[in-house]
N, C-alpha and C positions, 0 to 999 in steps of 0.2 A: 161571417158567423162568429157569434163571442162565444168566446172559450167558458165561461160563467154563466150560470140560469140568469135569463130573464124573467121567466114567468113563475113565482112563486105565489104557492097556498099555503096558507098558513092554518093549520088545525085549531090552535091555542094563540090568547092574545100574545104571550110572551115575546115569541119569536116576533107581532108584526111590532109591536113596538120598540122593538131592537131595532127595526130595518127602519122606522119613521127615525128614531134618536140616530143612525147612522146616517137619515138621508137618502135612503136606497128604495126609500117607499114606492117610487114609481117601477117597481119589480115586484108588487105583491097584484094579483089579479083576482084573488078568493080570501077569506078571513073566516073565524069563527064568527057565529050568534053571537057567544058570550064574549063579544070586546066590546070591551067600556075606554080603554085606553089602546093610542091618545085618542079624543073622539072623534078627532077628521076620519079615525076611520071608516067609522061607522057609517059616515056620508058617502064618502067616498069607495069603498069597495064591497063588489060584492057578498055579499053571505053565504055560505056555502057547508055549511057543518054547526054539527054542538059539541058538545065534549064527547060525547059514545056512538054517536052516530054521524053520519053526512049525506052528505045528497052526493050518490056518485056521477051519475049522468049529470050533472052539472057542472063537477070539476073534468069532469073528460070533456065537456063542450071547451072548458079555459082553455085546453090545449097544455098545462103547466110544463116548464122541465124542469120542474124540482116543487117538489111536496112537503112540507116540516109538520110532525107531530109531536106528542109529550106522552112518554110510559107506554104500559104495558094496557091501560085502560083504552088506548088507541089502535093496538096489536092488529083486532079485526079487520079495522079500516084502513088499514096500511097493508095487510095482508091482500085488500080485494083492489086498491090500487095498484100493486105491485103486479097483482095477476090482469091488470089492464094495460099494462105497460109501463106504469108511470115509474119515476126515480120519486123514492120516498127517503124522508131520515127521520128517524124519528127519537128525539133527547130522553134521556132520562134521570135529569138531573134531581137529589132530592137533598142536597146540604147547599150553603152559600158556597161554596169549593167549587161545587156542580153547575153553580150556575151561571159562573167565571168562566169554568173550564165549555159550560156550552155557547157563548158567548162570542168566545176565540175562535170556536168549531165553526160559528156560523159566518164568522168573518170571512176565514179559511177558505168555506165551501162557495162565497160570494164573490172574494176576487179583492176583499176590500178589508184587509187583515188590520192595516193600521188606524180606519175607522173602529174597527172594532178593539183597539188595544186604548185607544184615546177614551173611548166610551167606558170601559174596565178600568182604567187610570180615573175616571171621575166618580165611580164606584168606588173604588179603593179611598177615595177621599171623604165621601162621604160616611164609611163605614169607622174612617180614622176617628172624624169630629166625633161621631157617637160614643167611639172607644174613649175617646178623650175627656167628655162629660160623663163616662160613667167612674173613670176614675177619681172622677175631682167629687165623686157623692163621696158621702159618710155610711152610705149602709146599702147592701143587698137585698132587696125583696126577694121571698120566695114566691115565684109567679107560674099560675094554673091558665094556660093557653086550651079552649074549647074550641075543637075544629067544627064540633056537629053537637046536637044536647041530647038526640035519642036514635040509634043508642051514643052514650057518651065517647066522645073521640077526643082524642090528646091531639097538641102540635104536632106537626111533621117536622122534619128533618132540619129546614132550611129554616123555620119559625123557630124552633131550640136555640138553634145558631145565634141569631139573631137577637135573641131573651137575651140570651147571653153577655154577647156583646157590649149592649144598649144598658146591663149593668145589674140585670137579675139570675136567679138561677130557679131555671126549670123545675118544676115539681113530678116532671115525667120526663126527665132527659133520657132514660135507659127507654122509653117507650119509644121518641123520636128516631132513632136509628131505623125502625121497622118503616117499609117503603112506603108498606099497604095500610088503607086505614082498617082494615079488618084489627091489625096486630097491636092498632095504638087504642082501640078499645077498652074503655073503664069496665066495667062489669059489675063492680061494689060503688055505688057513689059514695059510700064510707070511707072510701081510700082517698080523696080528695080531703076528706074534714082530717084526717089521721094526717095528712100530710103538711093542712096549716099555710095556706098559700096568703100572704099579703096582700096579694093585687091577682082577681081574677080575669082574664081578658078572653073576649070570645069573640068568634068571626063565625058565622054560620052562610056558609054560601049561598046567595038567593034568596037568605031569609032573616029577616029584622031578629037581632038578639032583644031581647027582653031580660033586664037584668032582676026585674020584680020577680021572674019566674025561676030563674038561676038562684036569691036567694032566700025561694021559699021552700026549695031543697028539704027534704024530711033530713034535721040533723045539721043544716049547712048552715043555720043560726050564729054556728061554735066558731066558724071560720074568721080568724082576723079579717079575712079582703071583707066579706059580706058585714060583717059587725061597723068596720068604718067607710062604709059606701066606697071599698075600693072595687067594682065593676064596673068594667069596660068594653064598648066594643069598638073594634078596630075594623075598619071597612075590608069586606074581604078582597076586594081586587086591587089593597096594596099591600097586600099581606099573603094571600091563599098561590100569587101569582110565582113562578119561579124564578122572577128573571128582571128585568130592571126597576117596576115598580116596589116588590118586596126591599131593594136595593137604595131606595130612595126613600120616598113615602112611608114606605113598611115601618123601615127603621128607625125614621122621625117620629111616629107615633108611637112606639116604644119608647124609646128615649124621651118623650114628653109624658110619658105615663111614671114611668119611672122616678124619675127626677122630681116630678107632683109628688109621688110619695115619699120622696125624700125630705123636702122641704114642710110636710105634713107632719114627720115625725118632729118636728122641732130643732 
């Protein structure tokens, strides 16, 4: 009998695509709906949940011994596992910090610590190049990150980070700390024109951004991003995810937005 899960569910794509980039995919038995990455999964394993709900009786048919989910938007479903017997974990990672340190955790709990420190080392690398091209620009955008348009939601945590990073500065950094999207809520769209953001970038989960409609904004005329057709949308499942594709992908596409309006300004 192995001392390490072999039958894992995975809630959230994050975690299954850790376990495909470590190699260990033939230990996932259930996956979320919403995985897009990588997309063998999609073929290859079952479906078994969405983000706030799941099919219980069909992860008790897996049999798992070990369950992975994400936040406190999961709490339920992990609660009515737990009361069926299962071994549940469930991450709450909301900075890049967090999603290093869930990373290691999942290594840890696998059995395959140094897969998962090799995997962290190529992240780290990746986050260096970006760090490294944002120094060599000439100038900082102030950049307006849209998680949702109605009502108006700001970046999270790990996407701030990341602005950052790749060489802009956040126009809601003090919002990004709040876990919940409730608390990163706009309430004035006037405070985004007040605030004068360079480059707008929007990811709306599930739903095609429309920048026509972002800058027909009553007032949103005044904004540098909209005035020089700086709007953008960055795909939400390499950006919205907390975990290696934010880490990859996410980052490139910042870093290639950025760097465009660098070279824009002259």
């Amino acid at each position: 009998m192995s001392l390490w899960p072999q039958r894992i569910v995975c809630l959230t794509e994050e975690t299954t695509e850790a376990l495909y980039l470590m190699g260990e995919q033939h230990r996932i038995v259930g996956i979320s709906g919403f995985t897009v990455r990588p997309p063998e999964a999609r073929k290859e394993k079952l479906k078994v949940s969405a983000f706030t709900s799941a099919k219980e009786s069909k992860i008790l048919e897996l049999k798992p011994d070990l369950v992975l989910g994400f936040s406190d938007m999961q709490a339920d479903i992990a609660a009515d596992l737990v009361r069926a017997g299962l071994q549940v974990h469930i991450f709450n990672q909301r900075r890049v910090a967090g999603i290093f340190e869930m990373l290691h955790t999942l290594g840890r709990l696998l059995g395959v610590e140094r897969k998962a420190e090799k995997l962290c080392e190529g992240f780290n690398d990746n986050l260096e190049r970006a760090r490294r091209l944002a120094n060599s620009l000439q100038r900082r955008p102030r950049v307006y990150f849209e998680e949702w348009p109605d009502p108006m939601i700001s970046g999270i945590g790990w996407v701030s980070d990341l602005i950052e990073l790749a060489g802009g500065d956040d126009c809601f950094a003090e919002l990004a700390a709040c876990p919940d999207a409730k608390s990163r809520i706009i309430a004035d769209p006037l405070e985004v024109v007040r605030r004068e953001p360079d480059i707008i970038l929007a990811s709306w989960c599930g739903r095609k951004v429309r920048p026509e409609q972002i800058a027909a904004r009553d007032g949103w005329g005044d904004i540098p991003a909209v005035r020089h057709g700086q709007i953008h949308e960055i795909k939400s499942p390499i950006i919205l995810q907390p975990g290696p594709a934010a880490l990859s992908d996410g980052v490139a596409a910042l870093s290639r937005v950025i760097a465009d309006w660098n070279q824009s300004q002259g």
